[in-house]
ZAKEKOL-345981 format. One record per residue (C-alpha): z, y, x. Coordinates in steps of 0.1 Angstrom, whole numbers, padded with zeros to 4 digits, always signed. Layout:
# ZAKEKOL-345981
ZYX;...
//
This chain:
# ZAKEKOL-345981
-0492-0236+0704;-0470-0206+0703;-0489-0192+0732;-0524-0200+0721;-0510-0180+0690;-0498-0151+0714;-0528-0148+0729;-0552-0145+0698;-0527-0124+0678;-0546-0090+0694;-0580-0105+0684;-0569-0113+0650;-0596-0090+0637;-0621-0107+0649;-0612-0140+0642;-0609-0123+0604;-0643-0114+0610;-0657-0147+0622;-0641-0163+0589;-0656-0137+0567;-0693-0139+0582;-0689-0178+0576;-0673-0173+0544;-0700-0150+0531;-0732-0171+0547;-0716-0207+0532;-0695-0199+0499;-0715-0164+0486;-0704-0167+0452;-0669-0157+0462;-0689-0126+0470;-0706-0117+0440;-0686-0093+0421;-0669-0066+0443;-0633-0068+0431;-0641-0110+0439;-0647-0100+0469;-0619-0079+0476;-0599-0104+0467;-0614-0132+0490;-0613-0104+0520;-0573-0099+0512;-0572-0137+0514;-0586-0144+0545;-0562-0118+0558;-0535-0132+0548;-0538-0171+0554;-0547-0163+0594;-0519-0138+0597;-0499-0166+0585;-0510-0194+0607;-0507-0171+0637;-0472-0158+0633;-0461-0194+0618;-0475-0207+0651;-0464-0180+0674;-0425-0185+0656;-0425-0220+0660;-0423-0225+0625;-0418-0264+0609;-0453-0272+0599;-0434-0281+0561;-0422-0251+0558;-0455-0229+0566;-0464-0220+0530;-0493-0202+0517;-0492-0166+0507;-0477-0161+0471;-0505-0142+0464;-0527-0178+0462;-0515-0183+0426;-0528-0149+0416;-0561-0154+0434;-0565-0187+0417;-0559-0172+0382;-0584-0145+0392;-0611-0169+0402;-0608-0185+0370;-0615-0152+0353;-0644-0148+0370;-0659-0180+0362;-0662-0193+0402;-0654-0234+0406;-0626-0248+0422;-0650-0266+0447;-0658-0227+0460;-0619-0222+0466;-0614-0252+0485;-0652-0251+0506;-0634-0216+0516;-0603-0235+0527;-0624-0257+0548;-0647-0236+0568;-0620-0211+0568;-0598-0238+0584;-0629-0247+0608;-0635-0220+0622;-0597-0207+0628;-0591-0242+0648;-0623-0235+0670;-0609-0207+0681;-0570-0222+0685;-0584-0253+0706;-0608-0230+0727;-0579-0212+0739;-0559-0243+0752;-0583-0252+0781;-0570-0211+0796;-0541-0219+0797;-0533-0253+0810;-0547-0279+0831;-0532-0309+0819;-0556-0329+0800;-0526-0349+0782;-0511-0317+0770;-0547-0305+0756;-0548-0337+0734;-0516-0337+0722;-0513-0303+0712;-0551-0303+0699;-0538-0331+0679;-0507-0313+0666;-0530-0282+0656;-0553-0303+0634;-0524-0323+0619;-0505-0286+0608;-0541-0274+0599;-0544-0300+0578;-0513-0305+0562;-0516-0265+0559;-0553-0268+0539;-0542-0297+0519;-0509-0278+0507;-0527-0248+0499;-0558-0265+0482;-0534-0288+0457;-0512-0255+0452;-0549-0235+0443;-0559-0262+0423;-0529-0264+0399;-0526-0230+0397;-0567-0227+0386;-0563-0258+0364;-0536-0240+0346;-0553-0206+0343;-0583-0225+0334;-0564-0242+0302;-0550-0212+0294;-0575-0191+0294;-0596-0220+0272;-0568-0221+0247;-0572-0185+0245;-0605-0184+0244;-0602-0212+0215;-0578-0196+0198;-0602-0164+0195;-0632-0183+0185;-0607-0197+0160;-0597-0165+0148;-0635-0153+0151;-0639-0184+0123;-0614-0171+0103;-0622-0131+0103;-0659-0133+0105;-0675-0134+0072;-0652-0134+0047;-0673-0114+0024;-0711-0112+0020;-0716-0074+0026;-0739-0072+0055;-0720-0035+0073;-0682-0051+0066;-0694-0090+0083;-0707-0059+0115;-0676-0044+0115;-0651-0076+0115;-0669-0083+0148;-0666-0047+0163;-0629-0053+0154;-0622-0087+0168;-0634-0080+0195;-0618-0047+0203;-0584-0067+0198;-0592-0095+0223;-0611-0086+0250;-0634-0046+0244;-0622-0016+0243;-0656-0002+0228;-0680-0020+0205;-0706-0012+0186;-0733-0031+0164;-0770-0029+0158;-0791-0043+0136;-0830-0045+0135;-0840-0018+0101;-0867-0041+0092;-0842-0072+0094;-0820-0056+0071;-0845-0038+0048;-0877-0058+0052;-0869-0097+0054;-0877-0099+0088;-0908-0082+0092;-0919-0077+0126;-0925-0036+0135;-0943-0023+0160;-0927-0009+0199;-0902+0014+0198;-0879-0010+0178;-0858+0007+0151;-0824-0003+0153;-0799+0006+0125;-0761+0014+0140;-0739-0008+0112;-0704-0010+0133;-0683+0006+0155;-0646+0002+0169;-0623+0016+0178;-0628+0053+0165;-0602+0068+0182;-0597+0103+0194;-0590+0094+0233;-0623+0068+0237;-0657+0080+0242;-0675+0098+0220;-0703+0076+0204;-0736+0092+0201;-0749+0074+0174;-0730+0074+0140;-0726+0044+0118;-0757+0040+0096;-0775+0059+0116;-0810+0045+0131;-0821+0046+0165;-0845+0037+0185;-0850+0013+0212;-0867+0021+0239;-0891-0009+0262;-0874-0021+0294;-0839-0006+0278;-0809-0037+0277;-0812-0039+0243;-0850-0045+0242;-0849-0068+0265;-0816-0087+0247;-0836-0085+0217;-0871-0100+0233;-0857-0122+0254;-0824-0134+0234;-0802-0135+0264;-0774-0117+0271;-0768-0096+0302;-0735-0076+0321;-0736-0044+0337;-0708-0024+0361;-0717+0007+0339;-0727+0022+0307;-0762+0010+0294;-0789+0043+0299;-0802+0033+0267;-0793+0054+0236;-0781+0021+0222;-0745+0021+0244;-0719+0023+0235;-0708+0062+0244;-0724+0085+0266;-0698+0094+0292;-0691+0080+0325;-0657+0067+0313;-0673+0032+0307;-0674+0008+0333;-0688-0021+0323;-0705-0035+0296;-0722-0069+0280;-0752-0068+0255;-0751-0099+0230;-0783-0102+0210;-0773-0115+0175;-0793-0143+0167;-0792-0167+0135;-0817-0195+0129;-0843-0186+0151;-0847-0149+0137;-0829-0123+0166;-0814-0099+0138;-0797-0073+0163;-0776-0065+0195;-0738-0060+0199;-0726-0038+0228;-0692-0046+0242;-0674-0022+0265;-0649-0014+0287;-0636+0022+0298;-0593+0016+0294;-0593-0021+0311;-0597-0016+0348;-0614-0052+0348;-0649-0054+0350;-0660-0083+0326;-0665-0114+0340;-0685-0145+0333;-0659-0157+0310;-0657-0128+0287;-0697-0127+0285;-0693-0166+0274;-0666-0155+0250;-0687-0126+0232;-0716-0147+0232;-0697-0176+0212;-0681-0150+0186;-0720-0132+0187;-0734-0161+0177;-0706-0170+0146;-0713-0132+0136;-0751-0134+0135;-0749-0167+0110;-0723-0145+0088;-0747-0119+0087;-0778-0138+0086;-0761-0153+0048;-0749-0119+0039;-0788-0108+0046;-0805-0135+0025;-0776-0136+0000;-0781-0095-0002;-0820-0098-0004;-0813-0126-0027;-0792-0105-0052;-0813-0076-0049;-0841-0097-0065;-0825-0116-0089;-0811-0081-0099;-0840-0065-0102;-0860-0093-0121;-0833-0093-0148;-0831-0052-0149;-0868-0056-0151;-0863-0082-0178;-0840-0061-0196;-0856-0031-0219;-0852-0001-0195;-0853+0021-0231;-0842+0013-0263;-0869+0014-0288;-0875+0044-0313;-0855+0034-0345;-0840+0052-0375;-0815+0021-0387;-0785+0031-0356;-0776+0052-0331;-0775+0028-0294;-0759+0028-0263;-0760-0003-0238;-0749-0015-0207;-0753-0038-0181;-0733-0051-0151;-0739-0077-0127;-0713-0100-0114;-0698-0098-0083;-0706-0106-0049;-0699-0142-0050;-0712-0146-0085;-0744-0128-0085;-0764-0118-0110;-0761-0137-0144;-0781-0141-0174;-0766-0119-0194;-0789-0099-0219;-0787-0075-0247;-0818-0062-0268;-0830-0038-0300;-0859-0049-0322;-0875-0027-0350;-0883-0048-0379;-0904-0040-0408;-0887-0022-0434;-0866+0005-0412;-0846-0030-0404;-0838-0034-0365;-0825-0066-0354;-0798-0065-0324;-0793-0091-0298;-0767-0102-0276;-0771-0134-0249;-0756-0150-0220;-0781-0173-0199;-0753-0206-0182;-0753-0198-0147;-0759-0173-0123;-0791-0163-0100;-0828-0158-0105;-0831-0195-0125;-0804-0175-0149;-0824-0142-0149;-0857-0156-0151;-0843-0184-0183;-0827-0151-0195;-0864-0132-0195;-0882-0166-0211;-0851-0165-0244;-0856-0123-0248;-0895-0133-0250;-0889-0163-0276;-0863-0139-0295;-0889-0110-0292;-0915-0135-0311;-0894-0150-0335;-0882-0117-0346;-0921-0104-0347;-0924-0127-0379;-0893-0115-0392;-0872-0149-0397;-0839-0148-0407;-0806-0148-0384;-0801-0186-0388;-0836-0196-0387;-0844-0174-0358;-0813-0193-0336;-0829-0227-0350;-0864-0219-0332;-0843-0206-0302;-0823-0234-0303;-0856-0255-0301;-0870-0237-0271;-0841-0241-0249;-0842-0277-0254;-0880-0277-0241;-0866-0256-0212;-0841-0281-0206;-0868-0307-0204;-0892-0285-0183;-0865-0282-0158;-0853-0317-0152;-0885-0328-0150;-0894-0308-0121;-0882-0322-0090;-0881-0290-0073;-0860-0273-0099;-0825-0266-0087;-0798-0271-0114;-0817-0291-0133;-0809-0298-0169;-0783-0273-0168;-0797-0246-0192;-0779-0234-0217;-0769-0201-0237;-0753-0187-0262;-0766-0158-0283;-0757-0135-0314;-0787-0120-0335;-0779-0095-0362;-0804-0076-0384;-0793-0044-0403;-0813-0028-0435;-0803+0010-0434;-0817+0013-0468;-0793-0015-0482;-0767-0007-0456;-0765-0041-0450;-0759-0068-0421;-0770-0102-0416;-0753-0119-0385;-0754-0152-0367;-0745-0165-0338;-0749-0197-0310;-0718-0204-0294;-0711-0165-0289;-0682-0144-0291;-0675-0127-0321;-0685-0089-0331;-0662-0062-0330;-0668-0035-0362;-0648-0003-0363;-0652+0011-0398;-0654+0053-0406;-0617+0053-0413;-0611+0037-0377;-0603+0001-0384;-0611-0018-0357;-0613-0059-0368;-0634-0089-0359;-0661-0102-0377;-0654-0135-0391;-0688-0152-0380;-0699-0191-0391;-0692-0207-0357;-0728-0218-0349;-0732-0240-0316;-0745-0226-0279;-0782-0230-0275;-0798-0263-0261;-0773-0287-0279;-0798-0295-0309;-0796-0312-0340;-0765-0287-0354;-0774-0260-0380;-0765-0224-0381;-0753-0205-0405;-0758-0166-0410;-0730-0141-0429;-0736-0112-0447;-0716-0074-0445;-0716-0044-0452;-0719-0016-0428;-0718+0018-0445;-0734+0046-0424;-0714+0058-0395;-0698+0023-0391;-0701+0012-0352;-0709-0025-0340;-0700-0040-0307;-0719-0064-0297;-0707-0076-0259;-0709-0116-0238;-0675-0130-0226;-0678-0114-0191;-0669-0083-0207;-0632-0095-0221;-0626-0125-0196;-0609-0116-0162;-0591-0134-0133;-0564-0111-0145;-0561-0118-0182;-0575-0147-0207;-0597-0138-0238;-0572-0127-0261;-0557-0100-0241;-0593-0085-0232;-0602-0083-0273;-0570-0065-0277;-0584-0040-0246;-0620-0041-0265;-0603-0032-0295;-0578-0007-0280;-0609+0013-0264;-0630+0014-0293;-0602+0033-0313;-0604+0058-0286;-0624+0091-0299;-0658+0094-0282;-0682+0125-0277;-0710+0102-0275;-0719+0063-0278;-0729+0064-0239;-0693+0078-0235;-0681+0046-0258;-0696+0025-0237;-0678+0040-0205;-0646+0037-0227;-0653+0003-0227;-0661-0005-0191;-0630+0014-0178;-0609-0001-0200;-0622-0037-0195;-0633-0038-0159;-0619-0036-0129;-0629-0008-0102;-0645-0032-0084;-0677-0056-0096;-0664-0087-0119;-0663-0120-0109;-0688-0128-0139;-0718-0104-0151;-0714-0084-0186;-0734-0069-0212;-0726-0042-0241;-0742-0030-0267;-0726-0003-0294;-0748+0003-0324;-0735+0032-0349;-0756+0031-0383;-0776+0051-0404;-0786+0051-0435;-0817+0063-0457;-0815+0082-0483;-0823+0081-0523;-0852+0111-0513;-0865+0087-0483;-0876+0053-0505;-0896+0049-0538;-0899+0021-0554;-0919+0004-0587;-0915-0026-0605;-0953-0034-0613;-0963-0059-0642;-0987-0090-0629;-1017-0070-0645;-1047-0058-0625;-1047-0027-0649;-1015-0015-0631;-1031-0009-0598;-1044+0021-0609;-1010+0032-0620;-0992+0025-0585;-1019+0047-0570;-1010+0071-0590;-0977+0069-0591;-0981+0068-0550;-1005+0100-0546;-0971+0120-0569;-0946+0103-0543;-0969+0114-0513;-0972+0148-0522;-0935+0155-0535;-0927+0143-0494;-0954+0167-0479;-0979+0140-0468;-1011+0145-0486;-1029+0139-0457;-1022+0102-0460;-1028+0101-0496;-1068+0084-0497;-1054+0057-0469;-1023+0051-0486;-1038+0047-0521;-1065+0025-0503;-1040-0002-0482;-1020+0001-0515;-1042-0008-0542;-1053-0040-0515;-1017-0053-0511;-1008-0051-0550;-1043-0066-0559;-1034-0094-0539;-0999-0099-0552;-1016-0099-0586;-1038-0120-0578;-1025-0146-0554;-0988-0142-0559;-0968-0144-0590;-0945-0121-0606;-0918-0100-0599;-0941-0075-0584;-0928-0048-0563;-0940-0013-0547;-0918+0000-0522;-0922+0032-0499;-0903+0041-0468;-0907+0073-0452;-0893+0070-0421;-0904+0079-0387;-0937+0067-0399;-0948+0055-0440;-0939+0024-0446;-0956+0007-0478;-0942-0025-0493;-0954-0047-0519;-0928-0082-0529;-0940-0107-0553;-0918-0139-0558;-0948-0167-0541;-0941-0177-0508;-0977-0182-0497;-0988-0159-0470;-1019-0144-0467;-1041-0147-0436;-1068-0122-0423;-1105-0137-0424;-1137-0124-0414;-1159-0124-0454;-1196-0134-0446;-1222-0110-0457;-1224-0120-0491;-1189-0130-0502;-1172-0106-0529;-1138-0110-0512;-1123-0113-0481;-1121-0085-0470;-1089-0070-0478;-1065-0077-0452;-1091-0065-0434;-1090-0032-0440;-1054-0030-0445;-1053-0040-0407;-1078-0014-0399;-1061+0016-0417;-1024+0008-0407;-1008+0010-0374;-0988-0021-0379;-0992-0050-0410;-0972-0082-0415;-0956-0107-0440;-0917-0115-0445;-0905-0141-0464;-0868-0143-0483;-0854-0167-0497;-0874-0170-0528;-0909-0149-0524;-0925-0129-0491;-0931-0090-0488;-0964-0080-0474;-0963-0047-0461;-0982-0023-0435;-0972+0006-0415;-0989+0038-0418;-0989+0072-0393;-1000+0106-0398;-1030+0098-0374;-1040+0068-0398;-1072+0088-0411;-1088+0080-0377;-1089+0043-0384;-1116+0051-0410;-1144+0062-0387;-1146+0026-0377;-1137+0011-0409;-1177+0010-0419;-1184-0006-0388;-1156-0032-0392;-1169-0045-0426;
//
């Protein structure tokens, strides 16, 4: 054996050779990558060196080891994704073809047939022992690089779990992948997602796709410079990676920087690289690009299998933060929507209002503020807060503002007005739980404060469902509570309300706010009153810079974990040369009188012009109170932003507009108090009603088809 080993120890090169062409025809994926197949090439080398100077030496078969280097190999493999079975095929055929050439040898240089069999059967037992050896020692050493490198690889995808998706912000979900990754296993990552998946629900577009750069890690000085900033969009190009990652949804590896614009960097300093697609529940939203320019490795099978798993946890994070983000977006706009984007034109206070939606994990609530004008220079000011958060909260939120809107249209009283509300979140209720496809429900309910103020009696009637009480800073700057009857939330039924009464002298300011406003993770109820309180004793330019007082004070820099409304109302009053008023006797001989009396009143405040309609609309409503109502009768006008005319008589009937037939003597009253006025209506008190009507400086025009009308 020592000489067969002598003799083929010049020709060792080609017996390397004659290993490596069988190596390459019969086990190619050894050859697939080129640093695989360096490594296979140093391998062969080494084991028939070995074998030839172990024979050569006379070495113990026992003691004939395989190269250290193995272990390493085996490790490799395993990082490259080849099977065992490839490793020990190699051994095989490697160990065929090196005892072909040992036993053709024997036959030069010996005769002896019994000497040819016993050392040809001494060859194949140190072959074999030799194979089996190394093939146990390779497949311990790939088992354990194989667990380690799946506990790794666990431990990652763990992490991935963990770091992935911990908020629902579409760019920050991007960039916890980019940076994952670039701590594990990249030294360059960037992400991409489709514009119209972020912007337009998944709307297909048209070749060249538009891609959006969200992420990108690291950004350090010595990497490559990237040639596409974050937000920036791009696009990409047919037959480029990422197109076909993005048609085709599988991923692919490349030795070298993609060509396409959407690589990573634009030098040659990256090696290799792996394009994910990012795909969530059958919609492909993007592509991540993971590279390598500081690791000399090229990526292997493993690492593509590795991106692909923390790819696909990324795309489902960023899939929810997409649907939750076009989800808030649209509950957010349908209760901005709901919300009055202006206040309306008033002369009772001053307003200044804002709204803020919840946080991300929250969403948008019902929260709801309004301002109503009311007949008499009244406005009525209201304050809500919808249970729950999304668009079934807005869109609840939107159906209450309506019903308050109406209800305050026929001028009912705090307490009453709650009573009606009251009623119609009960129906809601109903609606809800009896529609199957409803979600949450049953569970509607709210809690709202409706206040009316009279500038002309500088006064304030208040009541409230369930909500938090009013905060009043007086002229002198006390700042206290209002002490409010504790009426219950909305949707409980069967449990009265009650309304108070105040005063509010001119310049006095009203806050009128829901509990998001003085409720924090961060304090309780108590403390945020005393900040609400604290901030409204703080001097203002302006009610708008009240309100950001207010929200600086109360809120943190960040959105809060529940939505908030505010409303600040600082009153007026009108003055003694603003209103005129009569006491009229239940006689139709007085009707003459009030005209009169009107016409001085109308000229004394510069408005001739409306002196025939006003006379006109007045002489109607205090015929009527003469003749349908009962005393005391009263005249009362208002010149405000328009002329307000106002006749009380103590019957609580109201009167209803009719269409008179050609020959009826009456009837036709109302009529043509609707025609001349701008706006007409009936409020009732406690004990009578006041009809009155609303008249402009245009209200002449309403004449030229008054003929027509009767």
């Amino acid at each position: 054996m020592s000489r067969v080993a002598r003799e083929l120890a010049p020709r060792a090169d080609e017996l390397i050779a004659d290993v490596t062409r069988r190596l390459r025809s019969d086990v190619p994926e050894l050859w697939n990558a080129p640093d695989l197949a360096r490594m296979t090439s140093e391998r062969i080398v080494e084991h028939v060196a070995g074998v030839l100077a172990g024979l050569e030496l006379g070495v113990e078969p026992s003691e004939m080891d395989p190269p250290p280097a193995d272990a390493d190999r085996a490790r490799r493999l395993v990082r490259h994704g080849a099977p065992v079975t490839a490793m020990l095929r190699a051994q095989r055929l490697g160990e065929g073809v090196v005892l072909d050439r040992l036993l053709a040898e024997l036959p030069r240089l010996t005769t002896d047939p019994e000497m040819i069999s016993v050392t040809s059967r001494r060859l194949l037992a140190i072959a074999t022992g030799y194979v089996d050896r190394a093939a146990e020692q390779g497949v311990l050493d790939f088992q354990k690089e194989r667990d380690r490198r799946l506990q790794w690889r666990l431990s990652v995808v763990k992490e991935a779990g963990l770091r992935i998706g911990t908020t629902l912000d579409i760019s920050r979900t991007a960039q916890e992948l980019a940076d994952l990754a670039t701590d594990h296993f990249a030294d360059v990552v960037t992400v991409d997602l489709l514009d119209s998946v972020v912007h337009g629900h998944g709307t297909p577009e048209p070749a060249p796709l538009v891609l959006r750069r969200v992420a990108q890690a690291p950004v350090a000085e010595d990497g490559p410079e990237p040639t596409i900033q974050v937000q920036e969009l791009h696009t990409c190009p047919d037959e480029s990676p990422s197109a076909r990652a993005l048609a085709g949804g599988q991923p692919s590896r490349y030795t070298a920087a993609p060509t396409d614009a959407a690589g990573a960097a634009g030098t040659p300093r990256v090696h290799s690289t792996l394009v994910v697609p990012l795909s969530a529940r059958g919609t492909t939203l993007g592509v991540a690009h993971f590279s390598r320019y500081r690791n000399p490795d090229l990526f292997e099978d493993e690492d593509l299998l590795l991106a692909q798993e923390i790819a696909a946890r990324a795309a489902v994070a960023v899939d929810n933060a997409r649907r939750y983000t076009h989800a808030h977006a649209t509950a957010v706009t349908l209760q901005r929507s709901l919300l009055p984007r202006r206040t309306a034109e008033q002369s009772a206070v001053d307003v200044a209002c804002r709204y803020l939606p919840a946080g991300a994990q929250a969403g948008v609530g019902g929260d709801w503020y309004d301002v109503i004008p009311l007949s008499g220079a009244r406005v009525a000011l209201v304050v809500g807060d919808v249970v729950g958060h999304g668009i079934h909260a807005a869109a609840t939120m939107g159906r209450l503002r309506t019903a308050v809107r109406t209800l305050a249209d026929i001028d009912l009283p705090p307490d009453e007005l709650l009573t009606h509300l009251d009623d119609v979140v009960i129906r809601l209720a109903a609606e809800a739980s009896a529609d199957p496809d409803t979600e949450a429900a049953g569970d509607i309910g709210a809690t709202c404060l409706y206040a009316v103020y009279d500038p002309v009696a500088e006064h304030c009637s208040l009541a409230r469902a369930g909500h938090v009480l009013p905060v009043v800073v007086t002229r002198d700057g006390t700042v206290d509570l209002l002490d409010l009857p504790p009426g219950p939330p909305l949707g409980l039924g069967g449990l009265p309300f009650e309304a108070a009464e105040v005063d509010l002298p001119e310049g006095s300011l009203l806050a009128l706010y829901t509990d998001g406003l003085i409720e924090a993770r961060d304090h309780d109820a108590e403390t945020g009153l005393a900040l609400l309180r604290h901030a409204l004793n703080q001097p203002s330019a302006s009610l708008e810079t009240a309100c950001d007082t207010v929200l600086q004070a109360l809120l943190p820099a960040e959105r809060p974990h529940d939505d908030a409304a505010l409303l600040l109302a600082r009153t007026r009053s009108l003055g003694d040369d603003q209103i005129a008023a009569w006491d009229l006797d239940a006689d139709p001989a007085t009707v003459a009188g009030a005209r009169s009396s009107v016409a001085r009143q109308l000229t004394a405040w510069g408005l001739e012009d409306l002196g025939f309609t006003t006379e006109l609309v007045v002489s109607e409503l205090v015929t009527n109170a003469i003749r349908y109502g009962r005393p005391p009768i009263r005249l009362r006008l208002i010149h405000d932003r328009t002329l307000l005319c106002e006749v009380s008589d103590g019957a609580s009937t109201t009167p209803h507009l009719r269409r008179a037939r050609a020959f009826d003597e009456g009837g036709r009253g109302l009529l043509l108090v609707a025609q001349l006025a701008t706006h007409w209506g009936t409020r009732h008190a406690r004990h009578g009603k006041t009809v009155w009507a609303e008249l402009s400086e245009t209200g002449n025009a309403g004449l030229s088809g008054l003929a027509s009308a009767l």
